[in-house]
C-alpha positions in Angstrom: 110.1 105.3 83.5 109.7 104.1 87.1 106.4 105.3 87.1 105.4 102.6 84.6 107.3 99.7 85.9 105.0 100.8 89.3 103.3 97.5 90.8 99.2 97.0 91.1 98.0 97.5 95.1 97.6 99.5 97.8 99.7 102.4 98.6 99.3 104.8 101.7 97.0 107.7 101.3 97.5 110.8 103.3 101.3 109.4 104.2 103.0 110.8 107.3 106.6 111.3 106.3 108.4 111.5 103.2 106.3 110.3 100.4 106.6 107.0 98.2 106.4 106.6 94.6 102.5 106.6 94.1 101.9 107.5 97.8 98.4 110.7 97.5 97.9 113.3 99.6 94.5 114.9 99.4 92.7 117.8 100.9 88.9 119.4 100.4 88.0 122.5 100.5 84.1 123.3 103.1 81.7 125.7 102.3 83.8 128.6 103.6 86.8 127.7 101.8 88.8 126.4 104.6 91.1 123.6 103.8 90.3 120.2 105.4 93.5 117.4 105.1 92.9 113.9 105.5 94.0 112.4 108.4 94.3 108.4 106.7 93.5 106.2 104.3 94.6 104.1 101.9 94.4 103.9 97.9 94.8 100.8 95.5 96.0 101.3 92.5 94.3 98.8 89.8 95.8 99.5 86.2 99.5 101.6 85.5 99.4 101.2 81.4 101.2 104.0 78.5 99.1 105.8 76.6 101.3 107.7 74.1 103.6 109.5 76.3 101.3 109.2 78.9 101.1 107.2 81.6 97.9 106.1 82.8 97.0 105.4 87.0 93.3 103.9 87.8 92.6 102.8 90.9 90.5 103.9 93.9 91.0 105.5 97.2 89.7 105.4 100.8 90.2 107.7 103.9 89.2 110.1 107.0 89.4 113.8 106.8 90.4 115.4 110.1 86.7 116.2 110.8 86.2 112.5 110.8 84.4 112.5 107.5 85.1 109.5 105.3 86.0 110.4 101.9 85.9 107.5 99.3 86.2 107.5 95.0 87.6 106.3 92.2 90.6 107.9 89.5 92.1 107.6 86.8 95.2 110.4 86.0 97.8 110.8 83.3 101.3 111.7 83.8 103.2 113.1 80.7 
């Protein structure tokens, strides 16, 4: 599974262009609804490990949305 094999490090967030294996894309949604993108960033992905079937991504991320907010957090997802 190439996810697996995936190294530790930073990876684009909110990519122009095609995406990259591990590459995130993110948009929020205001208080009316309206969908704000993010306009850059970057995420580093700190542990890939199995789980089962699963496999596991923690890492955390860092960007601007287009209103010049900075968004900022941590994840952890499971791909089956």
């Amino acid at each position: 599974n190439r996810l697996a094999s995936s190294s530790l490090g930073e990876y684009r967030f909110c990519p122009d262009g095609d995406p990259q294996n591990l590459d995130f894309e993110i948009s929020v949604r205001d208080g009316d609804y309206n969908c704000i993108f993010c306009k850059s960033g970057t995420h580093t992905v700190a542990a890939v490990k199995r789980s089962g079937n699963e496999v596991v991504v923690e890492g955390k991320f860092q960007g601007t949305l287009e209103d010049d907010r900075g968004i900022s957090g941590r994840y952890k997802l499971a791909f089956g």
